[in-house]
PyMOL CGO cylinders between C-alpha atoms (Angstrom):
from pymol import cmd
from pymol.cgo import CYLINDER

trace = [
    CYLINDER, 63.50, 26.05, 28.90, 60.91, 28.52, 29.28, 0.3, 1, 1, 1, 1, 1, 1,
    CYLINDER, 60.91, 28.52, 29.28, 58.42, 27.15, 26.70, 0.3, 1, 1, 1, 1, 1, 1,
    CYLINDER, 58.42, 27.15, 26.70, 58.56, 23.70, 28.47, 0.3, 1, 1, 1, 1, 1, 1,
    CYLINDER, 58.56, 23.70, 28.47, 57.55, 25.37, 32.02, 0.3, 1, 1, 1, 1, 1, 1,
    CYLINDER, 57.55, 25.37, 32.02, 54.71, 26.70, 30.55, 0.3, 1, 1, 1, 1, 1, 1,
    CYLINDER, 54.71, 26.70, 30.55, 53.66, 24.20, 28.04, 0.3, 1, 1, 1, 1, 1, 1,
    CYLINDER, 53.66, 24.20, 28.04, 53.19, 21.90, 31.38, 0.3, 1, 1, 1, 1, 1, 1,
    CYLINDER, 53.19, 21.90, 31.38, 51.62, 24.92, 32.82, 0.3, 1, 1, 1, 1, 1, 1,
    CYLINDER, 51.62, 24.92, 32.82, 48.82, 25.04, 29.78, 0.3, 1, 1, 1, 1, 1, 1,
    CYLINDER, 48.82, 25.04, 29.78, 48.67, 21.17, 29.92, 0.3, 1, 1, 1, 1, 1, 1,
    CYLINDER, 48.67, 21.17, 29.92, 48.00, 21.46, 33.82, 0.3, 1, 1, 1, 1, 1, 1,
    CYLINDER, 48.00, 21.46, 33.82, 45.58, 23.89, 33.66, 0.3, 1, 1, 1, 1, 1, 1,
    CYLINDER, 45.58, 23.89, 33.66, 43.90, 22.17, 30.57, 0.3, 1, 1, 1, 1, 1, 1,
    CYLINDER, 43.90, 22.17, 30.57, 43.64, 18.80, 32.49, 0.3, 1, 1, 1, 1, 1, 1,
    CYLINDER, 43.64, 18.80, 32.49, 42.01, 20.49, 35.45, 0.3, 1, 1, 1, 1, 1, 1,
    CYLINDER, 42.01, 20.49, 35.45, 39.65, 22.71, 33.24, 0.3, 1, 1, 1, 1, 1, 1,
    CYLINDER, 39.65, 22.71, 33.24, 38.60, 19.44, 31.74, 0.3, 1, 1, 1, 1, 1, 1,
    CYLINDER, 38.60, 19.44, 31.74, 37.86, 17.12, 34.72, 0.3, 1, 1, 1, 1, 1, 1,
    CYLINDER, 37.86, 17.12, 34.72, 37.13, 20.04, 37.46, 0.3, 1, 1, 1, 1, 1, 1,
    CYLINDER, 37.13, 20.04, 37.46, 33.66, 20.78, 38.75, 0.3, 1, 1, 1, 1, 1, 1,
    CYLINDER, 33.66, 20.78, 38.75, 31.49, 22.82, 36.70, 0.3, 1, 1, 1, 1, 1, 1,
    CYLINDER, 31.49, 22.82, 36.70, 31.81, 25.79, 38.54, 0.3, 1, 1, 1, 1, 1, 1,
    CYLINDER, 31.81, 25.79, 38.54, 36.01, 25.83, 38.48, 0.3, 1, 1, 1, 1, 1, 1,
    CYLINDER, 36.01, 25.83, 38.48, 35.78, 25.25, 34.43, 0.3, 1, 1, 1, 1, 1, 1,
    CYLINDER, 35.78, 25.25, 34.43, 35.86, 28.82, 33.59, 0.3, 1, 1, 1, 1, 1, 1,
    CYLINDER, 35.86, 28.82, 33.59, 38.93, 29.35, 35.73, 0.3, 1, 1, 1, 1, 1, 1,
    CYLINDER, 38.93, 29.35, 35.73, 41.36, 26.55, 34.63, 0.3, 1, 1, 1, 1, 1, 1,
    CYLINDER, 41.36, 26.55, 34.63, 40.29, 27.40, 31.50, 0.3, 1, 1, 1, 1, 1, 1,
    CYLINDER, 40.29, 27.40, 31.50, 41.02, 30.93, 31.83, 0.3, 1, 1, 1, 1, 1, 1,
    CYLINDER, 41.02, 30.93, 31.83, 44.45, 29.82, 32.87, 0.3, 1, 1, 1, 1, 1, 1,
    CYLINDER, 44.45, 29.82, 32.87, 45.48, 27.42, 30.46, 0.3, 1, 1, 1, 1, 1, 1,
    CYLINDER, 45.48, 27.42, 30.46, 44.71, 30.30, 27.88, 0.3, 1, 1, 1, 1, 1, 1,
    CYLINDER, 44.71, 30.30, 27.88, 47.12, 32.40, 29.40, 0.3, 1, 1, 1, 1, 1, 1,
    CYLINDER, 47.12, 32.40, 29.40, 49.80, 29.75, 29.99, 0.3, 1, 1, 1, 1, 1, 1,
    CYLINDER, 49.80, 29.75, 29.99, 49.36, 28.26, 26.69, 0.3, 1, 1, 1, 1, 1, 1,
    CYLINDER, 49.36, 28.26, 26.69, 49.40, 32.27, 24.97, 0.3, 1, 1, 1, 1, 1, 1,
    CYLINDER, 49.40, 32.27, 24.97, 52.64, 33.08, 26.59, 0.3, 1, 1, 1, 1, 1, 1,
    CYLINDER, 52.64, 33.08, 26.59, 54.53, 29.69, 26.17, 0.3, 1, 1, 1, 1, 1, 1,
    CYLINDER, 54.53, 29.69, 26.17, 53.77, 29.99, 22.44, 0.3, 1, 1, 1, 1, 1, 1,
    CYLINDER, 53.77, 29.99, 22.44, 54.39, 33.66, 21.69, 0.3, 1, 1, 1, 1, 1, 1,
    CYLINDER, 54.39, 33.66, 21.69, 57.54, 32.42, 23.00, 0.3, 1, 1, 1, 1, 1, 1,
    CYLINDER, 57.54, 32.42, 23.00, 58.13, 29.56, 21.15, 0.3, 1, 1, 1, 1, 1, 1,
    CYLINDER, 58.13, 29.56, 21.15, 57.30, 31.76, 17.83, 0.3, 1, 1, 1, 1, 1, 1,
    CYLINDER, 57.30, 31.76, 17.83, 59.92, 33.86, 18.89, 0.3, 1, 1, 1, 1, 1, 1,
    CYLINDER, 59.92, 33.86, 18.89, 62.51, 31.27, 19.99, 0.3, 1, 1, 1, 1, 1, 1,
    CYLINDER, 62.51, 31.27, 19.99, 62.28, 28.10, 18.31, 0.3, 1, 1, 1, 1, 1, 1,
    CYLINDER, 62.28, 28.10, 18.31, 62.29, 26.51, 14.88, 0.3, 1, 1, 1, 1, 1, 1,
    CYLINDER, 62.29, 26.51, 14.88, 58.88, 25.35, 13.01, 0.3, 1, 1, 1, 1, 1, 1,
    CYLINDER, 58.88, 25.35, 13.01, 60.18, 21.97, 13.43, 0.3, 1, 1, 1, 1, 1, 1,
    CYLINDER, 60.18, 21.97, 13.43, 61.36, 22.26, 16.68, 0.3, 1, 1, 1, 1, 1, 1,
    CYLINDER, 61.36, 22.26, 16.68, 59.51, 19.19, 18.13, 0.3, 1, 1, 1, 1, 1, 1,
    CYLINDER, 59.51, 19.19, 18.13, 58.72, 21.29, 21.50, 0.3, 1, 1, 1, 1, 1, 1,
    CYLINDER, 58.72, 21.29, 21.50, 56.98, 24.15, 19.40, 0.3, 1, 1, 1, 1, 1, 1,
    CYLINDER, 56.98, 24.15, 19.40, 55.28, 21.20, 17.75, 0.3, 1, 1, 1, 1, 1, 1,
    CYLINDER, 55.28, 21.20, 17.75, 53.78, 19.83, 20.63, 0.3, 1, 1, 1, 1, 1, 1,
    CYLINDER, 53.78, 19.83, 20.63, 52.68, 22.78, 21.65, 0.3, 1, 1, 1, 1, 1, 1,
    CYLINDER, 52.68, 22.78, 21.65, 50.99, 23.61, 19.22, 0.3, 1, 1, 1, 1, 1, 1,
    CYLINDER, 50.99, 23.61, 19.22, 49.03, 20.36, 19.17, 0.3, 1, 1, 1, 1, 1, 1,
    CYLINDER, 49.03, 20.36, 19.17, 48.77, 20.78, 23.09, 0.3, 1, 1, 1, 1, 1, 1,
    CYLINDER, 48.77, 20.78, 23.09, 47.85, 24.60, 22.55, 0.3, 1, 1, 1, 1, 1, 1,
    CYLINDER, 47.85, 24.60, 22.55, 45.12, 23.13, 19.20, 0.3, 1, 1, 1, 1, 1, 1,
    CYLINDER, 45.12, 23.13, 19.20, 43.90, 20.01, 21.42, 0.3, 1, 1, 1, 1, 1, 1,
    CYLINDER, 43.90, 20.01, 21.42, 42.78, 22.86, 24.20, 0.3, 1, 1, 1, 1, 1, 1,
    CYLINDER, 42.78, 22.86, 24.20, 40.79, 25.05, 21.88, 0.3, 1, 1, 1, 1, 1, 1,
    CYLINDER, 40.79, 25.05, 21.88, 38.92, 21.97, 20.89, 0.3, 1, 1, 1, 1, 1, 1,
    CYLINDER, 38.92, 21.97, 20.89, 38.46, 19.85, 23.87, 0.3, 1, 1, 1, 1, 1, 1,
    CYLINDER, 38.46, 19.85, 23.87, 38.34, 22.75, 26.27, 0.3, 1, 1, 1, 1, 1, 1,
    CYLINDER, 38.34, 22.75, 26.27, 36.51, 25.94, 24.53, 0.3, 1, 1, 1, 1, 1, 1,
    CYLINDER, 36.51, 25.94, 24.53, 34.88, 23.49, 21.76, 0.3, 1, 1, 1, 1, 1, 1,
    CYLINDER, 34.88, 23.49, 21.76, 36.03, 25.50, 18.88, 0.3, 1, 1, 1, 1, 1, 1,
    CYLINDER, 36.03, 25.50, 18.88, 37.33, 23.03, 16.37, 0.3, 1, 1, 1, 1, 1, 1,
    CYLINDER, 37.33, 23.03, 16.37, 37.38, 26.16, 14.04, 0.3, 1, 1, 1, 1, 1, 1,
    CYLINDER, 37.38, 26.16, 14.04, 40.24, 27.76, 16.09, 0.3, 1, 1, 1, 1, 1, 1,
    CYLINDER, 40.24, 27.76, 16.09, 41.84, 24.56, 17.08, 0.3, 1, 1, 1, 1, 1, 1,
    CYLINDER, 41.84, 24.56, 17.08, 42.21, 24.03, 13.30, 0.3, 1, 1, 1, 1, 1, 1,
    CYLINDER, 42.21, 24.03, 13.30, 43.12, 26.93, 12.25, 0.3, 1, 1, 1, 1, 1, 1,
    CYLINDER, 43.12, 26.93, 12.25, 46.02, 26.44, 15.06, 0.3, 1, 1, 1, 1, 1, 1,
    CYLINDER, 46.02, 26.44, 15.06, 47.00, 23.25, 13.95, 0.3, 1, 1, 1, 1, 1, 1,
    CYLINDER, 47.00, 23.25, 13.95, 47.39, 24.07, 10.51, 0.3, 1, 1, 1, 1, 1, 1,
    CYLINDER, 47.39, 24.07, 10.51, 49.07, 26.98, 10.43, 0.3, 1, 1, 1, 1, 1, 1,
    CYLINDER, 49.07, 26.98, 10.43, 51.94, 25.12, 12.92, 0.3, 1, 1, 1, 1, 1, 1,
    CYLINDER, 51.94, 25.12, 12.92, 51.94, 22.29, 10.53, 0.3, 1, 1, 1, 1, 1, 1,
    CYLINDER, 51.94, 22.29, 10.53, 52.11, 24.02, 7.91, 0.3, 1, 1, 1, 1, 1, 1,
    CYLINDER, 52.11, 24.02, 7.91, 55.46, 26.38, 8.72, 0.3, 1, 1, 1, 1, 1, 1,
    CYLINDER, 55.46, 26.38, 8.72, 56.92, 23.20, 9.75, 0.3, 1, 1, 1, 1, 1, 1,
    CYLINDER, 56.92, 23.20, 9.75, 56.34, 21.30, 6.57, 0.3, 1, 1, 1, 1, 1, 1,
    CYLINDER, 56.34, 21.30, 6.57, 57.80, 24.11, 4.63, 0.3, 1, 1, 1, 1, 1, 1,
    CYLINDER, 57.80, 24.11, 4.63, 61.02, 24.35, 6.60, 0.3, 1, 1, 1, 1, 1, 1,
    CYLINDER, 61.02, 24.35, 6.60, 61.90, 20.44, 6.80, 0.3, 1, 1, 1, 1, 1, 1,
    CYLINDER, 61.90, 20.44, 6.80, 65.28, 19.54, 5.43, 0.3, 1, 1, 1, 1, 1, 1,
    CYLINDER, 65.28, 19.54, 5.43, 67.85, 17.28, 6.21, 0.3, 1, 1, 1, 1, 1, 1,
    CYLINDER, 67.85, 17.28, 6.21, 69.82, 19.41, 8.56, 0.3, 1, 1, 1, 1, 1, 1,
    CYLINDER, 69.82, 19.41, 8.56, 68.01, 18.51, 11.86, 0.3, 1, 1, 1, 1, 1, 1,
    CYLINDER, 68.01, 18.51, 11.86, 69.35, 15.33, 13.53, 0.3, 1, 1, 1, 1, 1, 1,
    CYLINDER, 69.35, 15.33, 13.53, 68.06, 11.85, 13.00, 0.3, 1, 1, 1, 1, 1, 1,
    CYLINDER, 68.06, 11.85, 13.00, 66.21, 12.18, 16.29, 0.3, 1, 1, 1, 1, 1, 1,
    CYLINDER, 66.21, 12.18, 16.29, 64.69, 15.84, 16.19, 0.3, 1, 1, 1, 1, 1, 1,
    CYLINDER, 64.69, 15.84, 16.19, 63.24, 14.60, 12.87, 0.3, 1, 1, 1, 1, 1, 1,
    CYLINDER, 63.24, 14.60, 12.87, 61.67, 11.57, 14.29, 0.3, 1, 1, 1, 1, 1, 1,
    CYLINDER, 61.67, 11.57, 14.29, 59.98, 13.20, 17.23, 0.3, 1, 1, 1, 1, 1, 1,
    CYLINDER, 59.98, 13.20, 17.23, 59.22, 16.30, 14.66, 0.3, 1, 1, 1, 1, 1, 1,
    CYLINDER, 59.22, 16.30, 14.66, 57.52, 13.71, 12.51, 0.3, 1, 1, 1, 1, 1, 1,
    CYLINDER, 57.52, 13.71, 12.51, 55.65, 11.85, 14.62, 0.3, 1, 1, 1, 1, 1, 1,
    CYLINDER, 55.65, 11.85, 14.62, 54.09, 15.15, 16.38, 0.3, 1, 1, 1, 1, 1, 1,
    CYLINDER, 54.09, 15.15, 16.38, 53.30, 16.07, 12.72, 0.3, 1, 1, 1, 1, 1, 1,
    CYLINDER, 53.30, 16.07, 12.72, 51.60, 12.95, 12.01, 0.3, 1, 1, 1, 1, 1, 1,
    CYLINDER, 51.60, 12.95, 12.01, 49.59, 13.63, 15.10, 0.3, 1, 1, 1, 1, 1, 1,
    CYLINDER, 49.59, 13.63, 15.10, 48.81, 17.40, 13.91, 0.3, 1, 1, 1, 1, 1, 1,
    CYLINDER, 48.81, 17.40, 13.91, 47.73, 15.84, 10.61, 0.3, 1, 1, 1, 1, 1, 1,
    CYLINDER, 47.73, 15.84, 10.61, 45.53, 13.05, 12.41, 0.3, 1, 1, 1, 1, 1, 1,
    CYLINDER, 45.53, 13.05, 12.41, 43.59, 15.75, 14.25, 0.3, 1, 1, 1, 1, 1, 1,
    CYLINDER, 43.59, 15.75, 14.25, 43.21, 17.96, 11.67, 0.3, 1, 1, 1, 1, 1, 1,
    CYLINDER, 43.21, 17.96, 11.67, 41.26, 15.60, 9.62, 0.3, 1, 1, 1, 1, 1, 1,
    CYLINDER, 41.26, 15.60, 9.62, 39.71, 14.47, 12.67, 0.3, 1, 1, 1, 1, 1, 1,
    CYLINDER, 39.71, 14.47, 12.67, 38.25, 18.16, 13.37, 0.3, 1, 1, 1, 1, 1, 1,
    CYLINDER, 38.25, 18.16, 13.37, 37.77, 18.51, 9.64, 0.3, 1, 1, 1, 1, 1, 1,
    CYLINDER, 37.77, 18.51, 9.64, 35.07, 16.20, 9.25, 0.3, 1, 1, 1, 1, 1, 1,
    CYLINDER, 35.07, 16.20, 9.25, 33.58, 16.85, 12.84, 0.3, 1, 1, 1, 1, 1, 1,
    CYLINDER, 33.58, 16.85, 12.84, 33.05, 20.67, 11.40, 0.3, 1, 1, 1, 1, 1, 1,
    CYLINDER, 33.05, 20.67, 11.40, 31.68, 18.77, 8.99, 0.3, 1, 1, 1, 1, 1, 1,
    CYLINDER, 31.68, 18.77, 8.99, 29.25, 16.93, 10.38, 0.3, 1, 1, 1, 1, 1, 1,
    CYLINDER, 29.25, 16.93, 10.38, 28.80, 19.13, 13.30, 0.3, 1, 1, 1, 1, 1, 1,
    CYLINDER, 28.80, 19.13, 13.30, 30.26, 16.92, 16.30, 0.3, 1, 1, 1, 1, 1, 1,
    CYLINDER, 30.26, 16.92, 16.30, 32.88, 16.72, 18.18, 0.3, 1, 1, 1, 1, 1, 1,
    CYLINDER, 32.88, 16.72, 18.18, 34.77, 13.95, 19.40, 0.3, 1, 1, 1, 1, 1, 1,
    CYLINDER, 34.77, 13.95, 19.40, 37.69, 12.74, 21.93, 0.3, 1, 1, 1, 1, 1, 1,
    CYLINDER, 37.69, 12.74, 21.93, 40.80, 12.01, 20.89, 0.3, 1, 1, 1, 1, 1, 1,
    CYLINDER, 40.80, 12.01, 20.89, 44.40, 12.01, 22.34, 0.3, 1, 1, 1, 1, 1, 1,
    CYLINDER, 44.40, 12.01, 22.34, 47.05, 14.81, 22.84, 0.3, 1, 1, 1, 1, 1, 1,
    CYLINDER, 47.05, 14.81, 22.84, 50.97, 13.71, 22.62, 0.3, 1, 1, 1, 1, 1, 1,
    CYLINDER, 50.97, 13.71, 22.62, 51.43, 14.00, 26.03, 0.3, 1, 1, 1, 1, 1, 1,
    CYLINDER, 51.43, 14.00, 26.03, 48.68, 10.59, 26.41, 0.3, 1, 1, 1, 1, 1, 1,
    CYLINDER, 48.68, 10.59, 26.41, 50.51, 9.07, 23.80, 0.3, 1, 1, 1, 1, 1, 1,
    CYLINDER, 50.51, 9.07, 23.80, 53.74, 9.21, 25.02, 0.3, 1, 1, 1, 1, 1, 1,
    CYLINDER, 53.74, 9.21, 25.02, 52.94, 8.61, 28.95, 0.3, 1, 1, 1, 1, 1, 1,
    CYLINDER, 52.94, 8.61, 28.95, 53.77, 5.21, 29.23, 0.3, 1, 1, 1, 1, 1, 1,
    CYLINDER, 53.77, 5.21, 29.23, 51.15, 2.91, 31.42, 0.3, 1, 1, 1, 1, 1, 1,
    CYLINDER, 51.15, 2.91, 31.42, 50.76, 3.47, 35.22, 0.3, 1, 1, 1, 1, 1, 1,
    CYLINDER, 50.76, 3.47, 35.22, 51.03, 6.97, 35.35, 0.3, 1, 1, 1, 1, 1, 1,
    CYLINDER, 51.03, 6.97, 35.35, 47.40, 6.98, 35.32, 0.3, 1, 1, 1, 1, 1, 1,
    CYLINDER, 47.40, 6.98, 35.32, 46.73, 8.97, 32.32, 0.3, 1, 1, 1, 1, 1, 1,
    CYLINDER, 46.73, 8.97, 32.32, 44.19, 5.92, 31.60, 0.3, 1, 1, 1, 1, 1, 1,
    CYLINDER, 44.19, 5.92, 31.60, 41.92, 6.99, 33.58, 0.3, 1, 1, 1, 1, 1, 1,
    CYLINDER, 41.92, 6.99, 33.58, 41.67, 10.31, 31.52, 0.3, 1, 1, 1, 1, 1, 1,
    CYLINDER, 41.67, 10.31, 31.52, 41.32, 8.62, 27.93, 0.3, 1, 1, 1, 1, 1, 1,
    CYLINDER, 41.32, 8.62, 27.93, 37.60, 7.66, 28.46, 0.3, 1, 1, 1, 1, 1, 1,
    CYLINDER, 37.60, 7.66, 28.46, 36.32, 10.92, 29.61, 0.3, 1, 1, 1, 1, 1, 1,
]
cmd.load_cgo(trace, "trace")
Protein backbone atom coordinates (compact mmCIF):
# COMPACT_ATOMS: atom_id res chain seq x y z
CA UNK A 1 0.00 0.00 0.00
CA UNK A 2 0.96 3.38 -0.79
CA UNK A 3 0.50 4.94 2.69
CA UNK A 4 2.81 2.20 4.18
CA UNK A 5 5.77 3.15 1.57
CA UNK A 6 5.66 6.42 2.69
CA UNK A 7 4.82 6.19 6.29
CA UNK A 8 8.41 4.25 6.40
CA UNK A 9 9.57 6.99 4.19
CA UNK A 10 8.48 9.84 6.98
CA UNK A 11 9.72 7.43 9.75
CA UNK A 12 13.17 7.16 7.80
CA UNK A 13 13.62 10.52 7.25
CA UNK A 14 12.41 11.39 10.88
CA UNK A 15 15.03 8.95 12.40
CA UNK A 16 17.82 10.51 10.38
CA UNK A 17 16.62 14.19 11.04
CA UNK A 18 16.81 13.21 14.65
CA UNK A 19 20.26 11.55 15.09
CA UNK A 20 22.06 13.29 11.89
CA UNK A 21 24.69 15.98 12.27
CA UNK A 22 23.57 19.36 12.88
CA UNK A 23 24.10 20.60 9.63
CA UNK A 24 21.90 17.57 7.71
CA UNK A 25 18.87 18.35 10.36
CA UNK A 26 17.17 20.78 8.21
CA UNK A 27 17.20 18.37 5.29
CA UNK A 28 15.83 15.07 6.77
CA UNK A 29 13.59 17.15 8.29
CA UNK A 30 12.53 18.80 5.25
CA UNK A 31 11.93 15.34 3.93
CA UNK A 32 10.09 13.63 6.45
CA UNK A 33 7.60 16.66 6.09
CA UNK A 34 7.04 15.89 2.68
CA UNK A 35 6.88 12.09 3.04
CA UNK A 36 4.81 12.26 6.05
CA UNK A 37 2.29 15.21 4.05
CA UNK A 38 1.74 12.98 1.14
CA UNK A 39 1.36 9.53 2.93
CA UNK A 40 -1.38 11.18 5.02
CA UNK A 41 -3.31 13.26 2.50
CA UNK A 42 -3.51 9.85 1.26
CA UNK A 43 -4.54 8.03 4.01
CA UNK A 44 -7.42 10.85 4.56
CA UNK A 45 -8.47 10.03 1.29
CA UNK A 46 -8.18 6.22 1.39
CA UNK A 47 -8.57 4.76 4.65
CA UNK A 48 -10.94 4.56 7.58
CA UNK A 49 -10.42 6.75 10.96
CA UNK A 50 -9.82 3.54 12.57
CA UNK A 51 -7.85 2.08 10.11
CA UNK A 52 -4.89 1.11 12.40
CA UNK A 53 -2.30 2.22 9.48
CA UNK A 54 -3.90 5.83 9.33
CA UNK A 55 -3.58 5.57 13.10
CA UNK A 56 -0.10 5.09 13.25
CA UNK A 57 0.49 7.54 11.11
CA UNK A 58 -0.85 9.89 12.56
CA UNK A 59 0.99 9.24 15.82
CA UNK A 60 4.21 8.75 13.58
CA UNK A 61 3.20 12.01 11.54
CA UNK A 62 2.25 13.86 15.60
CA UNK A 63 5.54 12.21 17.23
CA UNK A 64 7.60 14.19 14.25
CA UNK A 65 6.13 17.60 14.80
CA UNK A 66 7.10 17.22 18.39
CA UNK A 67 10.35 15.48 18.55
CA UNK A 68 11.58 16.85 15.26
CA UNK A 69 10.22 20.65 14.73
CA UNK A 70 9.46 20.93 18.69
CA UNK A 71 5.99 22.07 18.23
CA UNK A 72 3.95 20.15 20.73
CA UNK A 73 1.17 22.68 19.68
CA UNK A 74 0.95 21.13 16.15
CA UNK A 75 1.80 17.67 17.19
CA UNK A 76 -1.32 17.98 19.38
CA UNK A 77 -3.44 19.42 17.44
CA UNK A 78 -2.48 16.32 14.99
CA UNK A 79 -3.02 13.83 17.41
CA UNK A 80 -6.25 14.90 18.46
CA UNK A 81 -7.96 15.57 15.64
CA UNK A 82 -6.89 11.68 14.35
CA UNK A 83 -8.07 10.44 17.63
CA UNK A 84 -10.77 12.06 17.69
CA UNK A 85 -12.46 10.94 14.04
CA UNK A 86 -11.50 7.59 15.11
CA UNK A 87 -13.28 7.56 18.41
CA UNK A 88 -16.37 8.76 16.74
CA UNK A 89 -16.46 6.10 14.07
CA UNK A 90 -15.69 2.91 16.36
CA UNK A 91 -18.29 0.19 16.18
CA UNK A 92 -18.34 -3.32 16.22
CA UNK A 93 -18.01 -3.95 12.56
CA UNK A 94 -14.15 -4.01 12.29
CA UNK A 95 -12.61 -7.43 13.08
CA UNK A 96 -11.43 -8.59 16.45
CA UNK A 97 -7.89 -7.83 15.33
CA UNK A 98 -8.20 -4.34 13.45
CA UNK A 99 -9.84 -3.28 16.75
CA UNK A 100 -7.04 -4.43 18.90
CA UNK A 101 -4.23 -2.86 16.96
CA UNK A 102 -6.79 0.30 16.43
CA UNK A 103 -6.97 0.39 20.20
CA UNK A 104 -3.78 0.05 21.28
CA UNK A 105 -2.45 2.89 18.71
CA UNK A 106 -5.29 4.94 20.33
CA UNK A 107 -4.15 4.34 23.72
CA UNK A 108 -0.79 5.49 22.53
CA UNK A 109 -2.39 8.77 20.80
CA UNK A 110 -4.11 9.36 24.15
CA UNK A 111 -0.75 8.73 26.21
CA UNK A 112 1.00 11.44 24.19
CA UNK A 113 -1.52 13.75 24.14
CA UNK A 114 -1.55 14.15 27.81
CA UNK A 115 2.04 13.82 27.72
CA UNK A 116 2.35 17.08 25.37
CA UNK A 117 -0.54 18.55 27.31
CA UNK A 118 1.14 19.13 30.40
CA UNK A 119 4.65 19.77 28.73
CA UNK A 120 2.71 22.95 26.99
CA UNK A 121 1.96 23.31 30.24
CA UNK A 122 4.83 23.57 31.94
CA UNK A 123 6.85 24.61 29.04
CA UNK A 124 9.15 21.40 28.38
CA UNK A 125 9.40 18.91 26.34
CA UNK A 126 10.19 15.46 26.83
CA UNK A 127 11.10 11.95 25.02
CA UNK A 128 8.86 9.47 24.67
CA UNK A 129 8.21 6.49 22.26
CA UNK A 130 6.51 6.24 18.78
CA UNK A 131 4.62 2.73 17.89
CA UNK A 132 7.10 1.76 15.67
CA UNK A 133 9.73 1.49 19.18
CA UNK A 134 7.09 -0.19 20.80
CA UNK A 135 6.40 -2.75 18.58
CA UNK A 136 10.18 -3.51 17.32
CA UNK A 137 10.91 -6.35 19.23
CA UNK A 138 14.65 -6.45 20.93
CA UNK A 139 17.80 -6.72 18.71
CA UNK A 140 16.82 -4.70 16.02
CA UNK A 141 18.64 -2.05 17.67
CA UNK A 142 15.99 0.44 18.13
CA UNK A 143 17.52 0.51 21.86
CA UNK A 144 20.01 2.37 21.09
CA UNK A 145 17.56 5.18 19.91
CA UNK A 146 15.26 5.22 23.17
CA UNK A 147 17.85 7.18 25.28
CA UNK A 148 18.55 9.92 22.93
Amino acid sequence: MLTKVFLRKGDYYRYLAEFAQVQDRGRYSDLSLAAYKFAYKHALALLEPTHPTRLGLALNFAVYYHDVRKSPERACHLGKHAFDEAVACLDDTSSLQVMRDSMMILQLLRDDLVIWSGEMQRGKLYRHYTLFEVLVPPGFGIENYADK
